[in-house]
C-alpha positions, 0 to 999 in steps of 0.5 A: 198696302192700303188694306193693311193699313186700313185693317191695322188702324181697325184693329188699333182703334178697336184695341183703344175703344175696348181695352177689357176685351183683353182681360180674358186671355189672362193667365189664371183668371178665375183659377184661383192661383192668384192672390187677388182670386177672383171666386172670392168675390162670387163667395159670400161668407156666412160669417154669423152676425152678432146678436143684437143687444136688444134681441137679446134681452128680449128673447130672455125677456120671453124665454125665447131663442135669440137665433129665432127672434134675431132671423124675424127682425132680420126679416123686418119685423121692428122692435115694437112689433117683436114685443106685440107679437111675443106678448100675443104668444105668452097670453095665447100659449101659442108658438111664435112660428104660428102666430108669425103665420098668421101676421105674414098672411097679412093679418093685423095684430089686432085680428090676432090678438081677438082671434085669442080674445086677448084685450088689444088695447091693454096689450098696447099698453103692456107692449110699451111697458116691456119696450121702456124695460128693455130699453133700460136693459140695453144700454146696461147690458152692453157696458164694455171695460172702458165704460162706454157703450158699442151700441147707438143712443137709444132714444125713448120716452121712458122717464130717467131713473131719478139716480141716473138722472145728470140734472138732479146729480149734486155738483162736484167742484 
């Protein structure tokens, strides 16, 4: 009687200190009969992002594939950086793919830009130039119908436009 006493207080203790080891034995786990199915979590969707508004203006900016561009941000590749790498293609004449080749080879953008005898410096300052553009695009282009934008404020160094400027507005009373 002592054993099974023993034995029952084993299998109690055990019953408490592990309460999942249960969990398996129940009816239809992972077969997908449930509404709480289980393989929806094993599943991802590969539901398509959204173009960024960005990617957008500048892959028309460069007569370039949203898709291709998006998928090179994706990969960590910054907004700065994007625009130095398309205006290196443009000056070139080489595809993007090669010259993506050659900065994941860990070449600067410098190297690469000297590699095609095009002038980094001026380059710079184009980059900045196309940057302040399409950051004056963005915001324009993502307008909804009730007049406020579904993207974050962007915050630039490029001078406001004198008409969009609050400051100088006249004061309506």
């Amino acid at each position: 009687m002592k054993q099974y006493l023993y034995l029952l207080a084993i299998s109690v203790s055990l019953f408490i200190l592990f309460p999942h080891a249960h969990a398996a034995t129940d009816v239809g786990v992972g077969l997908g009969l449930s509404p709480m199915d289980s393989s929806q979590l094993y599943h991802k969707d590969k539901k398509l992002k959204p173009v960024d508004p960005f990617i957008r203006v500048l892959a028309r900016h460069f007569n370039q594939q949203e898709n291709h561009i998006m998928k090179l941000s994706a990969r960590g590749f910054g907004r700065n950086e994007l625009v130095k790498l398309l205006l290196i293609c443009s000056k070139s004449g080489k595809d993007i793919k090669e010259i993506v080749r050659q900065r994941d080879h860990n070449d600067k953008l410098s190297e690469i830009a000297a590699r095609y005898t095009i002038d980094y410096p001026a380059l710079l300052t184009e980059a900045e130039t196309v940057r302040r553009q399409i950051d004056f695009e963005v915001p324009a282009s993502t307008m909804t119908a009730g007049g406020a934008s579904n993207q974050s404020i962007i915050i630039s160094s490029a001078p406001v436009p004198a008409e969009l400027n609050s400051s100088t507005a006249p004061a309506s009373r």
